[in-house]
C-alpha positions in Angstrom: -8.3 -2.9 13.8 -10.6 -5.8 14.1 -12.3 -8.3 11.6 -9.3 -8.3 9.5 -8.8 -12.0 9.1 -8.3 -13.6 5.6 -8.8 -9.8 4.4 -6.6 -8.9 1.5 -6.0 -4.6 1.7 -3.5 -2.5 -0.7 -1.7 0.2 1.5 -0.1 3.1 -0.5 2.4 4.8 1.0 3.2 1.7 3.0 7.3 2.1 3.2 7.1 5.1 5.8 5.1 6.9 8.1 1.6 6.0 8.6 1.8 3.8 6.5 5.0 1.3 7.9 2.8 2.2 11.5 -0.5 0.1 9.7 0.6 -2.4 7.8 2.4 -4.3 10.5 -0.9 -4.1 12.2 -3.0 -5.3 9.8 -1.3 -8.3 9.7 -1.3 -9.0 12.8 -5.0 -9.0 12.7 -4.7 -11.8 10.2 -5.1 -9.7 7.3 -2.3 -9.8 3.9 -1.2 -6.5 3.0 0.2 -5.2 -0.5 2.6 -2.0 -0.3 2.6 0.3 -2.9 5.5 2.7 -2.7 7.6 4.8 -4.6 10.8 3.8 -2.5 10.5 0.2 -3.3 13.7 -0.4 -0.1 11.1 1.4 2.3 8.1 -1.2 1.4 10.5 -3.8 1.2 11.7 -3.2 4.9 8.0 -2.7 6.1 7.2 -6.4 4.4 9.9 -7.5 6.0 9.1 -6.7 9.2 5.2 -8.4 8.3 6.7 -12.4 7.0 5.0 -13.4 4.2 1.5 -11.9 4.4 2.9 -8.4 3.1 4.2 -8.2 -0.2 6.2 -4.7 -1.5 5.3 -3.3 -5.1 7.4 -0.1 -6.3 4.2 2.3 -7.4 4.8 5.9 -8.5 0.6 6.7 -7.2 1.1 9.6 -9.4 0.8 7.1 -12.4 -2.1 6.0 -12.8 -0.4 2.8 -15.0 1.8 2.5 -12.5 -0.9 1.6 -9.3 -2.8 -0.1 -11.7 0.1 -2.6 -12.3 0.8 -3.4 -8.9 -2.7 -3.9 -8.0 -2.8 -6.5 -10.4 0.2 -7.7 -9.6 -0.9 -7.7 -5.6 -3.8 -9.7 -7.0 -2.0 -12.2 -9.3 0.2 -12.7 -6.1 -2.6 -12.7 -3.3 -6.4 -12.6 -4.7 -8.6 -9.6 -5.0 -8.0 -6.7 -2.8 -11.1 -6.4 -0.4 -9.5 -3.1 1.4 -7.6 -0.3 0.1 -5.9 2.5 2.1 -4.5 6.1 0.7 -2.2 6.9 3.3 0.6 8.2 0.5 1.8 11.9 1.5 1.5 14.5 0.0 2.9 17.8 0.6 0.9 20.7 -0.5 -2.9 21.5 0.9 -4.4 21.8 -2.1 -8.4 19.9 -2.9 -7.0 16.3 -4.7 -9.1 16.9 -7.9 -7.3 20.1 -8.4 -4.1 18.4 -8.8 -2.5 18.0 -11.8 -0.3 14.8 -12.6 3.3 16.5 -12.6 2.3 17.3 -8.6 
C-alpha cells in the first residue's frame, strides 16, 4: 500500500481476518481507517492496535441502515471516506446479487 497519506478509507469486516491484517497497514501508510464490524470488541481491538487514526463502528453490513449509519458517523468523526474496502466474510459461494437479506 502506497499513496495512502491523509486518505480517509472504511474497512468492513475490519475486527478479524483480512481485515485486522489491513487496517493496521493502512495506517501506517498515513491513511485513517473506519471499521465496520458486527463484533464491535474485534474492531475495537483492531483500532486499538492503529492509535487514533482508526476508529471502530458496530455495523451489521447485512443492514443496509445499519452501514449507512456508521459511514456517516465515520464521516461526522473523520471527513468523507475517499476509500472503501469489502473485506466482510461471508460463508456461502453464492453470486452477491442473489443474496437475500436474512443471508
Amino acid at each position: 500500500m502506497r499513496g495512502l497519506t491523509g486518505k480517509r478509507a472504511i474497512v468492513t469486516g475490519g475486527g478479524s481476518g483480512i481485515g485486522h491484517a489491513n487496517v493496521p497497514r493502512l495506517v501506517e501508510e498515513g491513511g485513517e481507517a473506519g471499521i465496520l464490524d458486527i463484533d464491535h470488541a474485534g474492531a475495537a481491538a483492531t483500532a486499538a492496535l492503529c492509535g487514533s487514526r482508526a476508529h471502530a463502528y458496530r455495523t451489521d453490513i447485512a443492514d443496509p441502515a445499519s452501514v449507512e449509519q456508521s459511514a456517516a458517523a465515520f464521516e461526522r468523526d473523520v471527513g468523507p471516506a475517499e476509500l472503501r474496502a469489502n473485506v466482510a466474510g461471508r460463508d456461502r459461494v453464492v453470486n452477491f446479487l442473489d443474496t437475500d437479506t436474512a443471508f
